[in-house]
mmCIF file as gemmi writes it, N, C-alpha and C atoms, coordinates in Angstrom:
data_model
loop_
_atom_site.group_PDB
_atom_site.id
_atom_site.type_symbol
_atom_site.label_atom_id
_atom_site.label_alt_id
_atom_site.label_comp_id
_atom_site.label_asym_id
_atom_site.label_entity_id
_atom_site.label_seq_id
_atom_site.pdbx_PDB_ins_code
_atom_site.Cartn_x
_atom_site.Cartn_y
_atom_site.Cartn_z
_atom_site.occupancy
_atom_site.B_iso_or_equiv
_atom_site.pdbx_formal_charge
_atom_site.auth_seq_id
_atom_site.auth_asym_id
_atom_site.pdbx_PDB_model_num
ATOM 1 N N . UNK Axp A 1 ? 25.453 -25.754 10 1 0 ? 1 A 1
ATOM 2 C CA . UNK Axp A 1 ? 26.853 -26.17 9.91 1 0 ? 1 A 1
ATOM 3 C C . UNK Axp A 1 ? 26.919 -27.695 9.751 1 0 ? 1 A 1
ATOM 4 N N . UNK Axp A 2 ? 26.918 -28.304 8.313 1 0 ? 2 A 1
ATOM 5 C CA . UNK Axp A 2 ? 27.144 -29.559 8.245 1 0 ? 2 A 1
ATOM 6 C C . UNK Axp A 2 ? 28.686 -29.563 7.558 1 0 ? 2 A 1
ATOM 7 N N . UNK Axp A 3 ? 29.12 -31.191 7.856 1 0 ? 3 A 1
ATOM 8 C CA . UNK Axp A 3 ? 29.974 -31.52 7.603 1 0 ? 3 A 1
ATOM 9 C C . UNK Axp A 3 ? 30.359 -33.203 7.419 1 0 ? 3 A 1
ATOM 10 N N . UNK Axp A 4 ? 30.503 -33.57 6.653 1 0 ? 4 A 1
ATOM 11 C CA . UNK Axp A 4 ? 30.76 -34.944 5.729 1 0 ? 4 A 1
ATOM 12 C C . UNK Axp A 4 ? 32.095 -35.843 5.996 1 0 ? 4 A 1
ATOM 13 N N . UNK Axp A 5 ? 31.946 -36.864 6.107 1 0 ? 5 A 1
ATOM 14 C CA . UNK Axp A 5 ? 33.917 -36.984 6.346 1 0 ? 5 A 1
ATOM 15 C C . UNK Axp A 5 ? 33.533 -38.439 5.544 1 0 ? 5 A 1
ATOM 16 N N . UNK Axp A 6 ? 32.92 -39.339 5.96 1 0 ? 6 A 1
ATOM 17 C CA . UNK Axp A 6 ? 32.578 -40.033 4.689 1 0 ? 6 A 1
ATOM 18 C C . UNK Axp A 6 ? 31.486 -41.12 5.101 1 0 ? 6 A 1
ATOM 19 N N . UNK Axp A 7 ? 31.21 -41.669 4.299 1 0 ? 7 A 1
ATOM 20 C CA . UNK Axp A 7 ? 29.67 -42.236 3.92 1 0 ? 7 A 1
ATOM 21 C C . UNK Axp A 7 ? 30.034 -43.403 3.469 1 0 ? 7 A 1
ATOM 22 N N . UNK Axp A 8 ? 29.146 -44.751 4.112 1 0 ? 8 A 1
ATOM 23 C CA . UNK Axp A 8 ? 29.297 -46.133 3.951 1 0 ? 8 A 1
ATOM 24 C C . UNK Axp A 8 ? 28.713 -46.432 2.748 1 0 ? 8 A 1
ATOM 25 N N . UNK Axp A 9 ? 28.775 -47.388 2.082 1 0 ? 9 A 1
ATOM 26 C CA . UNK Axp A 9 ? 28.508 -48.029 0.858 1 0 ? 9 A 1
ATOM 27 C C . UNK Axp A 9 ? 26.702 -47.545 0.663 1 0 ? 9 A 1
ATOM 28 N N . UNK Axp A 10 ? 25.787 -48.15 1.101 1 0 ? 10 A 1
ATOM 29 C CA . UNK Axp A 10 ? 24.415 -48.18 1.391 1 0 ? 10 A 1
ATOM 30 C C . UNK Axp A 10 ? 23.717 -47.217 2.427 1 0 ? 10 A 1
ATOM 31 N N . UNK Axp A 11 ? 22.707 -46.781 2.561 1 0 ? 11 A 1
ATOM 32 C CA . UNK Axp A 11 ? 22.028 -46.024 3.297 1 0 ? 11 A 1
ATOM 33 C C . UNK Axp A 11 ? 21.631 -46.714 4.385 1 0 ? 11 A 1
ATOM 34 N N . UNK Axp A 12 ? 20.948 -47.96 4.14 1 0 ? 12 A 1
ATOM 35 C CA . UNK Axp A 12 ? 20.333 -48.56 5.202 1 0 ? 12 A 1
ATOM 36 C C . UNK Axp A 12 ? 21.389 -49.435 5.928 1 0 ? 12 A 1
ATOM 37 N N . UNK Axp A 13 ? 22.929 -49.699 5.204 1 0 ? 13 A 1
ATOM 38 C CA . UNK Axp A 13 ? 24.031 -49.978 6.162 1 0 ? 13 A 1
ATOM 39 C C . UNK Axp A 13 ? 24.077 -49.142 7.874 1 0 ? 13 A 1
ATOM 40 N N . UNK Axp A 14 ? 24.177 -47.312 6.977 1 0 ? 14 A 1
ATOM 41 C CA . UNK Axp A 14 ? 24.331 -46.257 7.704 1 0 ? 14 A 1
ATOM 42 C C . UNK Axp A 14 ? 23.184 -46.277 8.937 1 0 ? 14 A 1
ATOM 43 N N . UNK Axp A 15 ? 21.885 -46.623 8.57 1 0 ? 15 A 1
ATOM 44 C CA . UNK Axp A 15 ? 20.962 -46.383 9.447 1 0 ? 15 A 1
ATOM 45 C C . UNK Axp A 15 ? 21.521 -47.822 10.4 1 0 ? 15 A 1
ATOM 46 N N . UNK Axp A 16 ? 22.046 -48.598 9.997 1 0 ? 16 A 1
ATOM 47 C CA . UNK Axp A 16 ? 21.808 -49.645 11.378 1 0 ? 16 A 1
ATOM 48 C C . UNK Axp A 16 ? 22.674 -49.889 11.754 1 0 ? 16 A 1
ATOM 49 N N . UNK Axp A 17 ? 23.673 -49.057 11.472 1 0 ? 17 A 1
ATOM 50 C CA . UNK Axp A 17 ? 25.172 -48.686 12.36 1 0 ? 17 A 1
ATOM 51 C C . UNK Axp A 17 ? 24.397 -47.981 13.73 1 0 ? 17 A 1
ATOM 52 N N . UNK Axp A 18 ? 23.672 -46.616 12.801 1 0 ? 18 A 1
ATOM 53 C CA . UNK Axp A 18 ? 22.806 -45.904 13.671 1 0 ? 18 A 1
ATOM 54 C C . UNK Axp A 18 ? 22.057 -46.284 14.763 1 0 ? 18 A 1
ATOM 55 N N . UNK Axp A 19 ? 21.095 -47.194 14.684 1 0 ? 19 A 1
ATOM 56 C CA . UNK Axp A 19 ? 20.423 -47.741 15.375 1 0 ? 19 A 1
ATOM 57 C C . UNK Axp A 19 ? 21.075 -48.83 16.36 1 0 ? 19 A 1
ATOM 58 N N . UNK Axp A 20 ? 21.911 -49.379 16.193 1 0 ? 20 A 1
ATOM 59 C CA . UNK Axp A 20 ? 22.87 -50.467 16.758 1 0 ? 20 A 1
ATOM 60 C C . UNK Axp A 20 ? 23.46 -49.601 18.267 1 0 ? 20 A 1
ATOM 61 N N . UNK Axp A 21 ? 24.13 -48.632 17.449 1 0 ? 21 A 1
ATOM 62 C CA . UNK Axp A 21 ? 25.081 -47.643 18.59 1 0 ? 21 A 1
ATOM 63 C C . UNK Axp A 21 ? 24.321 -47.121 19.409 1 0 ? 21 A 1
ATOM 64 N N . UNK Axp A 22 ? 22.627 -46.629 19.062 1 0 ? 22 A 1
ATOM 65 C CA . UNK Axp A 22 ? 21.506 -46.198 19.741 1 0 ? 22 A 1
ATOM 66 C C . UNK Axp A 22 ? 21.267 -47.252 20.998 1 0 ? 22 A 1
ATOM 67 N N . UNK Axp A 23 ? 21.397 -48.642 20.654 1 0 ? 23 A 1
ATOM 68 C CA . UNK Axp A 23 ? 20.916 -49.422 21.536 1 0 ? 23 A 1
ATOM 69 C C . UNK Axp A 23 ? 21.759 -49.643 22.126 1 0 ? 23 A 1
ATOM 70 N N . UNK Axp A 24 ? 23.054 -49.737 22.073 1 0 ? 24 A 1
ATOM 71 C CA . UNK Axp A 24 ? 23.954 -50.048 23.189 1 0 ? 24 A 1
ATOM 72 C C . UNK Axp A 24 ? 24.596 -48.97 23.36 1 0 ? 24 A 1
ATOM 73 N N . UNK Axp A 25 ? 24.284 -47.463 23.637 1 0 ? 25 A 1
ATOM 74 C CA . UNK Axp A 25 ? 24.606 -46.46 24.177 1 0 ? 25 A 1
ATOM 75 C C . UNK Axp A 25 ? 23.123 -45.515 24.954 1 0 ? 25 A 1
ATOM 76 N N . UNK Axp A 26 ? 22.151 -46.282 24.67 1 0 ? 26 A 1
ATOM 77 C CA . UNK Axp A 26 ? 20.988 -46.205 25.261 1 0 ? 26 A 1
ATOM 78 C C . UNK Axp A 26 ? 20.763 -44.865 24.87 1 0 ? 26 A 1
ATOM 79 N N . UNK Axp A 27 ? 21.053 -44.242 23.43 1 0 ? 27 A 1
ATOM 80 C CA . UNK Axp A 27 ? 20.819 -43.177 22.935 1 0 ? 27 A 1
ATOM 81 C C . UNK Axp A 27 ? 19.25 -43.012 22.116 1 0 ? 27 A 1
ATOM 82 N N . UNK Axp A 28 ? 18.405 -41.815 22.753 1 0 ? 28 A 1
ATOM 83 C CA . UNK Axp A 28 ? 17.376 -41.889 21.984 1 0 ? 28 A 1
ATOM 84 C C . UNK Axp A 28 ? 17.566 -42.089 20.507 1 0 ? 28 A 1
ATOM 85 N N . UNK Axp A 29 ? 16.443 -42.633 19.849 1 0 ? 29 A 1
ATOM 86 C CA . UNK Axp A 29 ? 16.096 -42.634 18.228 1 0 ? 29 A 1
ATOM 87 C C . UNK Axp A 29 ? 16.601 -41.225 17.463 1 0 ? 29 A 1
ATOM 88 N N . UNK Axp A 30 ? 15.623 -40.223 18.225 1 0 ? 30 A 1
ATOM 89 C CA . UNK Axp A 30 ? 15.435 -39.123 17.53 1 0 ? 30 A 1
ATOM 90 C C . UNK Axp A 30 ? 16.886 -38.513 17.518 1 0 ? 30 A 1
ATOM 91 N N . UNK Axp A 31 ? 17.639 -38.746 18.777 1 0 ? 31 A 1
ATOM 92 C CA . UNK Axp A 31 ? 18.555 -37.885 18.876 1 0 ? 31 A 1
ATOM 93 C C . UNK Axp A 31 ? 19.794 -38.608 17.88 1 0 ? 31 A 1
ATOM 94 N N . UNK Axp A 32 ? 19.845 -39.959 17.685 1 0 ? 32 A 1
ATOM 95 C CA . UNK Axp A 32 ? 20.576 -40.768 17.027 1 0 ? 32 A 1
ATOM 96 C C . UNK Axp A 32 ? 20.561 -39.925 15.289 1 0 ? 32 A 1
ATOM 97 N N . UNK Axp A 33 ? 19.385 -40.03 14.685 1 0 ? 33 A 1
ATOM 98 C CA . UNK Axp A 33 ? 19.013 -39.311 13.586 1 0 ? 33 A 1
ATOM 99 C C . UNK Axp A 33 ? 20.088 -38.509 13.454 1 0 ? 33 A 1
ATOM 100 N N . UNK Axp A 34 ? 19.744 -37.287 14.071 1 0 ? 34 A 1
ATOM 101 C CA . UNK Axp A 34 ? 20.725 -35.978 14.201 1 0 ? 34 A 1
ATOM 102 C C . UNK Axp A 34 ? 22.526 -35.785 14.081 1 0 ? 34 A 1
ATOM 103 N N . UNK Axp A 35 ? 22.585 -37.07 14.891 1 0 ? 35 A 1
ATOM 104 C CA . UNK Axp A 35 ? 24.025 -36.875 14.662 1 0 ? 35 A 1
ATOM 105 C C . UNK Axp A 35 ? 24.685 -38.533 14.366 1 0 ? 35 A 1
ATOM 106 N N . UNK Axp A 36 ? 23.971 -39.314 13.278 1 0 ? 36 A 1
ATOM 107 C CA . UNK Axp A 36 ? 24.132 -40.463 13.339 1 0 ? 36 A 1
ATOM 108 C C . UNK Axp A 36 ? 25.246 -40.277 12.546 1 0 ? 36 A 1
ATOM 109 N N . UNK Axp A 37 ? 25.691 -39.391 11.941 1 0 ? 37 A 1
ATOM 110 C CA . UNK Axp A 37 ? 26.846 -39.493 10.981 1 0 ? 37 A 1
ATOM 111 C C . UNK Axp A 37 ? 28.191 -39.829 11.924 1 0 ? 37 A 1
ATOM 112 N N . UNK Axp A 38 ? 28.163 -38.973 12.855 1 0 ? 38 A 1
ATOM 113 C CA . UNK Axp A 38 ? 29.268 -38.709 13.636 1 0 ? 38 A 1
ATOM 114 C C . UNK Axp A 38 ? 29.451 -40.145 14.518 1 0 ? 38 A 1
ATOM 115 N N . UNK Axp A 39 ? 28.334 -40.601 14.945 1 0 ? 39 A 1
ATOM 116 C CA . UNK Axp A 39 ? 28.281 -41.862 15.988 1 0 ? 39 A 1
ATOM 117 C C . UNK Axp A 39 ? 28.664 -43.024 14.941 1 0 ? 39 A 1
ATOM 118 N N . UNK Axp A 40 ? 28.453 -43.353 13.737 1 0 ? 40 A 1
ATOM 119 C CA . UNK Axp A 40 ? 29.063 -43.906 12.444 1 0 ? 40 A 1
ATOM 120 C C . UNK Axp A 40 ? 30.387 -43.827 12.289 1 0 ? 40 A 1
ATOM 121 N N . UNK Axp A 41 ? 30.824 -42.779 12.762 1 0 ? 41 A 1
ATOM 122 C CA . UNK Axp A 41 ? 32.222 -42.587 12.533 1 0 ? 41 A 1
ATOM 123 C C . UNK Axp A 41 ? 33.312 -43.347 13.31 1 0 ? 41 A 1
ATOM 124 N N . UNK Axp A 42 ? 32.332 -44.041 14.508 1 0 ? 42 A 1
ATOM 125 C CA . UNK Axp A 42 ? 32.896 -45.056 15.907 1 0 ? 42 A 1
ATOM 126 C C . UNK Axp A 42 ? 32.607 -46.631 15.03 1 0 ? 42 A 1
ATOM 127 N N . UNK Axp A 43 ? 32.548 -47.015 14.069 1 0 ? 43 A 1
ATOM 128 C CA . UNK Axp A 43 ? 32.256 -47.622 13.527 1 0 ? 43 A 1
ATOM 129 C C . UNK Axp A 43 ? 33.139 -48.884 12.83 1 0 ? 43 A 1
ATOM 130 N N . UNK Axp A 44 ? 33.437 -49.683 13.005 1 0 ? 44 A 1
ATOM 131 C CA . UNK Axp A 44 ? 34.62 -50.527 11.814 1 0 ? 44 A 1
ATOM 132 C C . UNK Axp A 44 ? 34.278 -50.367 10.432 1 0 ? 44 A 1
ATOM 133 N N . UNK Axp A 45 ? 33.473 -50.101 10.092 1 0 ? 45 A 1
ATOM 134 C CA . UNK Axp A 45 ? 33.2 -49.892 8.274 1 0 ? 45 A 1
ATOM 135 C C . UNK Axp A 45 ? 33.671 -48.547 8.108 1 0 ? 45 A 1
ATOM 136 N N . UNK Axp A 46 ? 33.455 -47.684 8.852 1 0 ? 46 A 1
ATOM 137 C CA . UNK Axp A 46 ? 33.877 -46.135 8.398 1 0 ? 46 A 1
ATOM 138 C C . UNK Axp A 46 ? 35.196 -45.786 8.766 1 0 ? 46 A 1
ATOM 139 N N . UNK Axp A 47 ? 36.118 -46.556 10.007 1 0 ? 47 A 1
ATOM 140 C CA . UNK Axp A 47 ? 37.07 -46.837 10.087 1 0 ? 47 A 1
ATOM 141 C C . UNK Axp A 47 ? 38.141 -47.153 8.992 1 0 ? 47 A 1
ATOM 142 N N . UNK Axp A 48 ? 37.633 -48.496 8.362 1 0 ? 48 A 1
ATOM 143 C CA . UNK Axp A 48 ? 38.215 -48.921 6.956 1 0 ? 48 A 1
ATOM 144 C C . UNK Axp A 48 ? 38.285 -47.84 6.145 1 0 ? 48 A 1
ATOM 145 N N . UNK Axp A 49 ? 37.297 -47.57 5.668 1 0 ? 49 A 1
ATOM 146 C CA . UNK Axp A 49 ? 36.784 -46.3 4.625 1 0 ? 49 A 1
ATOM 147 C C . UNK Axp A 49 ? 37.818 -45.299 4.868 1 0 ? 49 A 1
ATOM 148 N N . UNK Axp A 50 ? 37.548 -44.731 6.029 1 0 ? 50 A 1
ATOM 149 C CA . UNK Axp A 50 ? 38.853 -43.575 6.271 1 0 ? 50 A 1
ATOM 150 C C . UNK Axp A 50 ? 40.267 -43.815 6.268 1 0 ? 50 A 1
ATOM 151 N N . UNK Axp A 51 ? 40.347 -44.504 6.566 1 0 ? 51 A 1
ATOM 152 C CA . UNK Axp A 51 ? 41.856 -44.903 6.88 1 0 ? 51 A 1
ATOM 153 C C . UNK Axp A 51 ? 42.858 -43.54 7.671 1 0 ? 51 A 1
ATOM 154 N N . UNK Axp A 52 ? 42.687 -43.008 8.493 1 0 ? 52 A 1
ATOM 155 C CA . UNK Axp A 52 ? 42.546 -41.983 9.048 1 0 ? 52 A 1
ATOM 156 C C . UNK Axp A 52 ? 43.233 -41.835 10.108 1 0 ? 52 A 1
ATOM 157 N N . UNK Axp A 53 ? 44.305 -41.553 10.087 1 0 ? 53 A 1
ATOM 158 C CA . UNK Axp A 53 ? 45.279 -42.031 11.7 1 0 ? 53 A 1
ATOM 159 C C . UNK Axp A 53 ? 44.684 -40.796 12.675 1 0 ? 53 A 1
ATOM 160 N N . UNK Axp A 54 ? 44.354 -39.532 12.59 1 0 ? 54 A 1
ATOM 161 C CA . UNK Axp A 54 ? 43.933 -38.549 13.419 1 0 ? 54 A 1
ATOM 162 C C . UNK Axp A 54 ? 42.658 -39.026 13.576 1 0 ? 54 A 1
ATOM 163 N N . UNK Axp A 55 ? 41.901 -39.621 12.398 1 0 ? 55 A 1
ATOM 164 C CA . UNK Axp A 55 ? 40.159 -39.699 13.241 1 0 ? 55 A 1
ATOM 165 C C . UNK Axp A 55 ? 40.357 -41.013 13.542 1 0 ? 55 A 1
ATOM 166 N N . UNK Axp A 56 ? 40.842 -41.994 13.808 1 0 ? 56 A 1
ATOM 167 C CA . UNK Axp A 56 ? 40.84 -43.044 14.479 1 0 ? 56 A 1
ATOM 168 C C . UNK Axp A 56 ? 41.313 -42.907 15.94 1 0 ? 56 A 1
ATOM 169 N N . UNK Axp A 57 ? 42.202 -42.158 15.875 1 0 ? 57 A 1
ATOM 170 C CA . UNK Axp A 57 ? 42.634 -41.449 17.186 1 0 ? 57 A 1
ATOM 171 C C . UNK Axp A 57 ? 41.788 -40.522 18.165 1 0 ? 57 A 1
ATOM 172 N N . UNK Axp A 58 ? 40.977 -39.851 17.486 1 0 ? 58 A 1
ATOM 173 C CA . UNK Axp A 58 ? 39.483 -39.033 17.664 1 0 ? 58 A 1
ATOM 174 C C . UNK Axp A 58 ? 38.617 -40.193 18.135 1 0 ? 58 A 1
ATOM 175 N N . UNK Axp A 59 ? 38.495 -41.272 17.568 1 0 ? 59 A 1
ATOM 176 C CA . UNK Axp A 59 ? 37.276 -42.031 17.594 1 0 ? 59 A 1
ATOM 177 C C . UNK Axp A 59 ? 37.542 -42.87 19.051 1 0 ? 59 A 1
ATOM 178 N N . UNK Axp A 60 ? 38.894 -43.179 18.814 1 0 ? 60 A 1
ATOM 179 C CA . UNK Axp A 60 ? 39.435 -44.211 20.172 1 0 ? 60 A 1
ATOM 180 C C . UNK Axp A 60 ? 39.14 -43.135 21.845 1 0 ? 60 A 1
ATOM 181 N N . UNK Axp A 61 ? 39.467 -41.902 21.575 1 0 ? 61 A 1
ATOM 182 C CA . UNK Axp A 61 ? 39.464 -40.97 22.166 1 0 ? 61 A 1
ATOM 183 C C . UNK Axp A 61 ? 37.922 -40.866 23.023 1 0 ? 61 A 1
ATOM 184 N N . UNK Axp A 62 ? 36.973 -40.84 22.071 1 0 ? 62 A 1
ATOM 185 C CA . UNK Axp A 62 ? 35.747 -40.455 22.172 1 0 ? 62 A 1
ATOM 186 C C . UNK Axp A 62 ? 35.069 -41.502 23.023 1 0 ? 62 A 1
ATOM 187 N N . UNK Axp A 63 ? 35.088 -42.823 22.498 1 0 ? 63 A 1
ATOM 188 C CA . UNK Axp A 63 ? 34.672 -43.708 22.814 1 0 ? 63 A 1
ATOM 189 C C . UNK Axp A 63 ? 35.365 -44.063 24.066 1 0 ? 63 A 1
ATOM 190 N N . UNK Axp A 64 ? 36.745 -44.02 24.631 1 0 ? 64 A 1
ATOM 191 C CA . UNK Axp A 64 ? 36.56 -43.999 26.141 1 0 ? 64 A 1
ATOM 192 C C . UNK Axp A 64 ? 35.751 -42.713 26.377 1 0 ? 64 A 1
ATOM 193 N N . UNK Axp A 65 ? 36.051 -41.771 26.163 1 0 ? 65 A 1
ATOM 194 C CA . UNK Axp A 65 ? 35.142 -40.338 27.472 1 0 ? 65 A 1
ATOM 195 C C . UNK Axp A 65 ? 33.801 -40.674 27.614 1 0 ? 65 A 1
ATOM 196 N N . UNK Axp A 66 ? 33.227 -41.465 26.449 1 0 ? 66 A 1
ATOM 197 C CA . UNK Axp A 66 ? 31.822 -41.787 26.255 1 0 ? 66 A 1
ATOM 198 C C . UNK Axp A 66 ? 31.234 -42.867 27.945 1 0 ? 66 A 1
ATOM 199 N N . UNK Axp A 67 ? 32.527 -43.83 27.578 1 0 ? 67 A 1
ATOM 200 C CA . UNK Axp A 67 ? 32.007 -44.801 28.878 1 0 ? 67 A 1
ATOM 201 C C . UNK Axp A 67 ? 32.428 -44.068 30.445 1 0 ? 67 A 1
ATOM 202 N N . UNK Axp A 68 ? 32.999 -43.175 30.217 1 0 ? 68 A 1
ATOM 203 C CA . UNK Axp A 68 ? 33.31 -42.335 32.012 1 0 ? 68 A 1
ATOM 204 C C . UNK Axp A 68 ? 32.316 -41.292 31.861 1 0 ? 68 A 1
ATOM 205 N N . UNK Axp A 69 ? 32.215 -40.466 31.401 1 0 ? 69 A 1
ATOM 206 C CA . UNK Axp A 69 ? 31.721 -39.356 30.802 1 0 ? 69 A 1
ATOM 207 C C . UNK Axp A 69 ? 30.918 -38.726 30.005 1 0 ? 69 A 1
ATOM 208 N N . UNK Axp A 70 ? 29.681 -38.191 29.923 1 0 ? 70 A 1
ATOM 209 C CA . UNK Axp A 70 ? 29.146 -38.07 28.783 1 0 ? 70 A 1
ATOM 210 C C . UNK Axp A 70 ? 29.386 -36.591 28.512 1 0 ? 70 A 1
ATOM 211 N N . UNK Axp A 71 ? 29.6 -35.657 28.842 1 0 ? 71 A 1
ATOM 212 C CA . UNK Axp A 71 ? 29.999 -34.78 29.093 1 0 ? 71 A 1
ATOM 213 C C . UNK Axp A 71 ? 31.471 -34.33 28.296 1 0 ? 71 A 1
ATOM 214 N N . UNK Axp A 72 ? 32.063 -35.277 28.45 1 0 ? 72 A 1
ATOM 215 C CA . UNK Axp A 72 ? 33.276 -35.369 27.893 1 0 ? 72 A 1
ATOM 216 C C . UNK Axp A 72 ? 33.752 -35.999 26.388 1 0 ? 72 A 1
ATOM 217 N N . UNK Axp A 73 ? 32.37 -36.935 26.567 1 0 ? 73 A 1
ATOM 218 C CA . UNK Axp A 73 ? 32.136 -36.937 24.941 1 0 ? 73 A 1
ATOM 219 C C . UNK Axp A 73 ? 31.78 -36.493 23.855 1 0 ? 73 A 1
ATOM 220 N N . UNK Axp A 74 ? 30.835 -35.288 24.7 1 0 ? 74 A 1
ATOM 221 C CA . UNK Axp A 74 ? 30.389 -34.444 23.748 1 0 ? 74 A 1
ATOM 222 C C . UNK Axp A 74 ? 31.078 -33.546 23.397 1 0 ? 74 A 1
ATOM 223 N N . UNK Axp A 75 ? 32.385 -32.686 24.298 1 0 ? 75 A 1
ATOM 224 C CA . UNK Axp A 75 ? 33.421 -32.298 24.648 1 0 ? 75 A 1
ATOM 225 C C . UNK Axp A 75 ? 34.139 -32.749 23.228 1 0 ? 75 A 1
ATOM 226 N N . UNK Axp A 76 ? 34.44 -34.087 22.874 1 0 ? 76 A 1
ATOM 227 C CA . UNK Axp A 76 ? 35.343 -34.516 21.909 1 0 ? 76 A 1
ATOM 228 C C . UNK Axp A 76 ? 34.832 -34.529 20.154 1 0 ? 76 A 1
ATOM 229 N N . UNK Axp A 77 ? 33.207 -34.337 20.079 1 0 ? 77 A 1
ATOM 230 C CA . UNK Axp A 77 ? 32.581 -34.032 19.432 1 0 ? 77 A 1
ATOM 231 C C . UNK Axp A 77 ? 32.371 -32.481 18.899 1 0 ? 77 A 1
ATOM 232 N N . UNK Axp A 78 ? 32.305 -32.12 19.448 1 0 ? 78 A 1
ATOM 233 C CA . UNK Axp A 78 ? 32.605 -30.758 19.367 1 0 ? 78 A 1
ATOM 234 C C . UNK Axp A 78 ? 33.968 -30.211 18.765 1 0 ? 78 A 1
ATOM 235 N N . UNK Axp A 79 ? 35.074 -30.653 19.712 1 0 ? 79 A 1
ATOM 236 C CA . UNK Axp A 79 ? 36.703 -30.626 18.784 1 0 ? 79 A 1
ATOM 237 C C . UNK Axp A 79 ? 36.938 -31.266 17.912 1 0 ? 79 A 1
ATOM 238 N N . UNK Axp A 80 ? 36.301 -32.449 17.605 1 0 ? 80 A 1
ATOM 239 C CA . UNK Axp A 80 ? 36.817 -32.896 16.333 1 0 ? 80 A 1
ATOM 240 C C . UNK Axp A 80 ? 36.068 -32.492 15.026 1 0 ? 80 A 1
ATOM 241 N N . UNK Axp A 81 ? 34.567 -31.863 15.489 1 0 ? 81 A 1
ATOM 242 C CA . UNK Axp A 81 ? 34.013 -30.933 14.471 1 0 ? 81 A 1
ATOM 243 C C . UNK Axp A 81 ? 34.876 -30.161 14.096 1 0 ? 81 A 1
ATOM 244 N N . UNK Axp A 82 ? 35.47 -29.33 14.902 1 0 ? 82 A 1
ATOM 245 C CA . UNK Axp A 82 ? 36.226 -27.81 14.938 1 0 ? 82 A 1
ATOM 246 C C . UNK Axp A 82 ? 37.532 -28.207 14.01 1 0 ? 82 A 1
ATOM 247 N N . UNK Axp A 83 ? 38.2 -29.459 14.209 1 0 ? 83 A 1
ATOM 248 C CA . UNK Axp A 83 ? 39.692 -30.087 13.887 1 0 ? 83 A 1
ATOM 249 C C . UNK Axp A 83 ? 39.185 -30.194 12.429 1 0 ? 83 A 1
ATOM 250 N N . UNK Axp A 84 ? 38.383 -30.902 11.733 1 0 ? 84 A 1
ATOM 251 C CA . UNK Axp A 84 ? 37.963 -31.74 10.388 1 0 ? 84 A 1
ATOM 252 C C . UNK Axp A 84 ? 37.702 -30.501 9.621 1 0 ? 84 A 1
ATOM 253 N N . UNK Axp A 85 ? 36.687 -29.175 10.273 1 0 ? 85 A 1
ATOM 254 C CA . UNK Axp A 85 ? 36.441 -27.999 9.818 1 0 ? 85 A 1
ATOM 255 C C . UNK Axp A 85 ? 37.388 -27.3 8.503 1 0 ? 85 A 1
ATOM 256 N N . UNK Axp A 86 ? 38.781 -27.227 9.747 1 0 ? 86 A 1
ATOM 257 C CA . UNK Axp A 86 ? 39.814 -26.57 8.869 1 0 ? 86 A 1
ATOM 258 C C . UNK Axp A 86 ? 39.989 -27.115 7.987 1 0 ? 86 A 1
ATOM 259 N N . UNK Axp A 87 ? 39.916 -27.982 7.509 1 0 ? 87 A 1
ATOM 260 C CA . UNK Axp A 87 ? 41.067 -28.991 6.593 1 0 ? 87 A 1
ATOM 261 C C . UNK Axp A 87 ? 39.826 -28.577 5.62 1 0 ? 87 A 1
């Protein structure tokens, strides 16, 4: 089950969004890989790109549960998979 919402200019932009959010969310490498699209999506470049009043709202969302909660972030990851799905 993949799903796309959108993609930064360059690849190696994407990877060091990736890696960036890895280090200051103290998220493994490997696991970063996997779902770096989505952690990109917390991003100011993909922000712009979207212009997106529901996934900016998703993203603002996420990113507090992230700092109380991890549990709850994954929680918001999960629904906003499910939300983007339909459309």
């Amino acid at each position: 089950m993949t799903y796309r919402i959108c993609k930064p200019p360059s690849q190696s932009v994407y990877s060091g969004v990736c890696h960036r959010l890895a280090i200051t969310s103290k998220i493994a490498i490997g696991f970063c890989s996997g779902v770096r699209h989505r952690l990109a999506l917390m991003s100011k470049i993909t922000i712009r790109l979207t212009m997106s009043r529901p996934l900016i709202y998703t993203i603002i969302l996420t990113n507090m549960s992230y700092k109380r909660k991890r549990k709850t972030y994954f929680g918001f990851i999960h629904y906003r998979k499910h939300t983007l799905s339909l459309d």
